[in-house]
C-alpha positions in Angstrom: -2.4 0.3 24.9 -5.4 2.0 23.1 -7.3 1.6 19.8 -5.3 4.5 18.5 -2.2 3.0 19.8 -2.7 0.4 17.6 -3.8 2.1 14.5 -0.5 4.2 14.8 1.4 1.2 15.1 -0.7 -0.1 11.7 -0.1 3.0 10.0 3.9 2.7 9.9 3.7 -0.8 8.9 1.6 -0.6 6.2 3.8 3.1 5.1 7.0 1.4 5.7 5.8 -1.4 3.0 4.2 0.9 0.6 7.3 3.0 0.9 9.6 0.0 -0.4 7.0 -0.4 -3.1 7.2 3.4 -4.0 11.0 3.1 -4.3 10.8 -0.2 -6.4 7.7 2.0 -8.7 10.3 4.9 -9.1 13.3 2.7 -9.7 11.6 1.0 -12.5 10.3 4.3 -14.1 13.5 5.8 -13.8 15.2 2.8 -15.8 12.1 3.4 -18.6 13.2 7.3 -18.4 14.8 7.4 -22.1 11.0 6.7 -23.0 9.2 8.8 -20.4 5.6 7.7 -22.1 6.6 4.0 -21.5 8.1 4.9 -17.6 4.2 6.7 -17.0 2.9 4.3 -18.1 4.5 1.6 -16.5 4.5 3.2 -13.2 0.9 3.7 -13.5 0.8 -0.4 -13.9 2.7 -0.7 -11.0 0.8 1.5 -8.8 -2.5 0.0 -9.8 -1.4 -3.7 -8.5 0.1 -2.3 -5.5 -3.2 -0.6 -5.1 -4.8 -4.4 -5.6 -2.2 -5.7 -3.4 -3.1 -3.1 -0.5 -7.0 -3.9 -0.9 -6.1 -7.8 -0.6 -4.3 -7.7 2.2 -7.5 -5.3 3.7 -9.7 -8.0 3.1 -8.1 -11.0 4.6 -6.4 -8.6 7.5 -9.5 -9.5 10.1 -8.5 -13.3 9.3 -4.7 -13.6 9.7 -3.6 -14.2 13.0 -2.4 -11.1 14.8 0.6 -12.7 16.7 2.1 -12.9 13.0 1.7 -9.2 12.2 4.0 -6.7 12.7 1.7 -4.5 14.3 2.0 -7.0 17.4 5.8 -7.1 17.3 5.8 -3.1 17.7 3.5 -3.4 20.9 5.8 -3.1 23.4 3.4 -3.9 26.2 1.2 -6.8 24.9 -2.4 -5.8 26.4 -3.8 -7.8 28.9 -7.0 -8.6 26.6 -8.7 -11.7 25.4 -7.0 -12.9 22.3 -10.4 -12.3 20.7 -10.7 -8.1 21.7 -6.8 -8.6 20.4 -7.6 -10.2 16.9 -10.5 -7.6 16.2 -8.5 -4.8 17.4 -4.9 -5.3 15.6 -7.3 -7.2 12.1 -9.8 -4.2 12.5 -7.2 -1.4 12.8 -4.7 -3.1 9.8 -7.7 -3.7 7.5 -8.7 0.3 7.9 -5.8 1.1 7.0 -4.5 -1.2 4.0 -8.3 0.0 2.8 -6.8 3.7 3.0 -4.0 2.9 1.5 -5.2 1.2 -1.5 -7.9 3.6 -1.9 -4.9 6.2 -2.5 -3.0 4.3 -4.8 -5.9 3.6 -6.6 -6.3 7.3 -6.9 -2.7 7.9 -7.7 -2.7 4.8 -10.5 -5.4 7.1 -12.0 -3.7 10.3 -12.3 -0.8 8.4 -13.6 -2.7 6.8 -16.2 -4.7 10.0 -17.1 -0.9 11.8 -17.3 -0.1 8.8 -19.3 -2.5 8.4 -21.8 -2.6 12.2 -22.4 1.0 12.2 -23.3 0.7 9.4 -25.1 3.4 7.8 -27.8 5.6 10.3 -29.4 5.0 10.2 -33.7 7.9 8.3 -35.3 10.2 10.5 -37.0 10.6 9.1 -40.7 
């Protein structure tokens, strides 16, 4: 099992959360859709803590113990390393990528909320 091996196996875990993140985001915009300035909005809100979530869980990933990952219970072959080399590997390669990851949400959380604010609050009719 290689370096790469194990950021592959960091990639899906992280995707595979941020995708039931992106379906609860969408679910909640789509019950704010009779007001589709609130649902930007909103969703822009949502993105920007999962974006803070995602950088959290980068910064502690090099401290949490890599036997209670996920990333360890896709290894089908555990390596025969140190637990050490194995705690900087599988904390190394899950902080890259939650870093990634909430370095695109951040980025997505700012397109939103530049869509949203541009839009902005329909004038009352009256």
């Amino acid at each position: 099992m290689t370096y790469d091996d194990i950021r592959r196996c960091a990639e899906l875990s992280v995707r595979r959360g941020c995708g039931f993140a992106l379906m609860a985001i969408v679910t909640a915009m789509v019950g704010f859709s009779g007001e589709p300035w609130i649902a930007v909005r909103s969703g822009a809100v949502f993105v920007l803590i999962a974006a803070l979530i995602l950088f959290w869980r980068g910064w502690t990933a090099r401290e949490r113990n890599y036997r209670r990952t996920e990333v360890w219970l896709m290894i089908e072959d555990s390596p025969a390393l140190p637990p050490e080399r194995l705690q900087a590997m599988i904390g190394g390669a899950l902080a890259e990528v939650y870093f990634s990851h909430a370095r695109l949400a951040a980025f997505v959380a700012l397109g939103m909320a530049i869509i949203a604010f541009t839009v902005g609050k329909p004038a009352s009719a009256g």
